[in-house]
Residue, then its C-alpha position, 0 to 999 in steps of 0.5 A: x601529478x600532486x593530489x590536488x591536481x589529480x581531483x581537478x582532472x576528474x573535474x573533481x574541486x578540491x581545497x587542500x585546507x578547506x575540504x570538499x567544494x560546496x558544488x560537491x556537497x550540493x551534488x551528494x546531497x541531491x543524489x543521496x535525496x533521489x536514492x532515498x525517496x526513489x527507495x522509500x517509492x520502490x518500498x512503499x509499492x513492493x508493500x502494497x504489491x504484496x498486500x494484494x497478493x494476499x489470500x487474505x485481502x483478494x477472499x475479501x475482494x472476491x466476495x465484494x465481487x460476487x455481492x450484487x447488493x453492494x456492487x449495486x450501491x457502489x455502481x460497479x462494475x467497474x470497481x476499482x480497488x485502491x491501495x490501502x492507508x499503511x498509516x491507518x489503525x484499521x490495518x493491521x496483520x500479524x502471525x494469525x489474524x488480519x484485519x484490513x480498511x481497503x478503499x473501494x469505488x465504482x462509479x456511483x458512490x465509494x467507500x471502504x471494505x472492512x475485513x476481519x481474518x484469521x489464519x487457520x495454522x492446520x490448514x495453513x489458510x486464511x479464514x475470512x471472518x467478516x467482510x463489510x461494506x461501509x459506503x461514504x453515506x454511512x450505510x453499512x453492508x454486510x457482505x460475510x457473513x452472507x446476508x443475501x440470499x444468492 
């Protein structure tokens, strides 16, 4: 059996002089976009999936939590937490601090969680060192440092 005719029995279309088929072409380049956009997908979640794992993002989330002033304003619970803009300047983290824009609603009003960390090297923690509530209507609350009495 020649060359060529061993690619047309794999169903294969293949032109001695003049290269692969254009279906062949158009079949690699369909698959080569679904496995980057299925890669760019899978990286985009497996980052956002680890940014809420983070000791540094759930201290924020649990003192928004405990905050009834602003869980008031917000009308939760429910909260809902939204994944963060990987774009925006607000985020940023490196080796020893973090800070962070994470988009919250409840069922009245939303807004974003300002938070600002820094990562203790003793204790090997994270720090909170100020967590902010700014809701869609511009009003600002402080949530760390405490400004309510509990």
């Amino acid at each position: 059996m020649r060359f060529a005719e061993r690619f047309r029995a794999c169903g294969v279309f293949f032109f001695p002089r003049m290269g692969p088929s254009t279906h062949l072409l158009q079949q690699m380049t369909i698959f080569v976009t679904v496995f980057t956009g299925g890669g760019c997908g899978m990286m985009y979640y497996l980052m956002q999936k680890n940014f809420a794992k983070s000791e540094y993002y759930r201290l924020a989330v649990e003192h928004l939590n405990t905050h009834s002033t602003a869980m008031a304003s917000l009308g939760a619970p429910p909260l809902k937490v939204h994944n963060i803009h990987l774009s925006d300047r607000h985020n940023h983290v490196d080796h020893t601090s973090a800070q962070l824009k994470i988009p919250v609603t409840g069922s009245k009003m939303g807004g974003y969680l300002y938070t600002a960390s820094t990562r203790d090297a003793l204790l090997n923690r994270w720090c909170l060192q100020q967590v902010t509530l700014q809701l869609k209507t511009g009003e600002i609350i402080e949530i760390f440092p405490a400004t309510e009495s509990l």
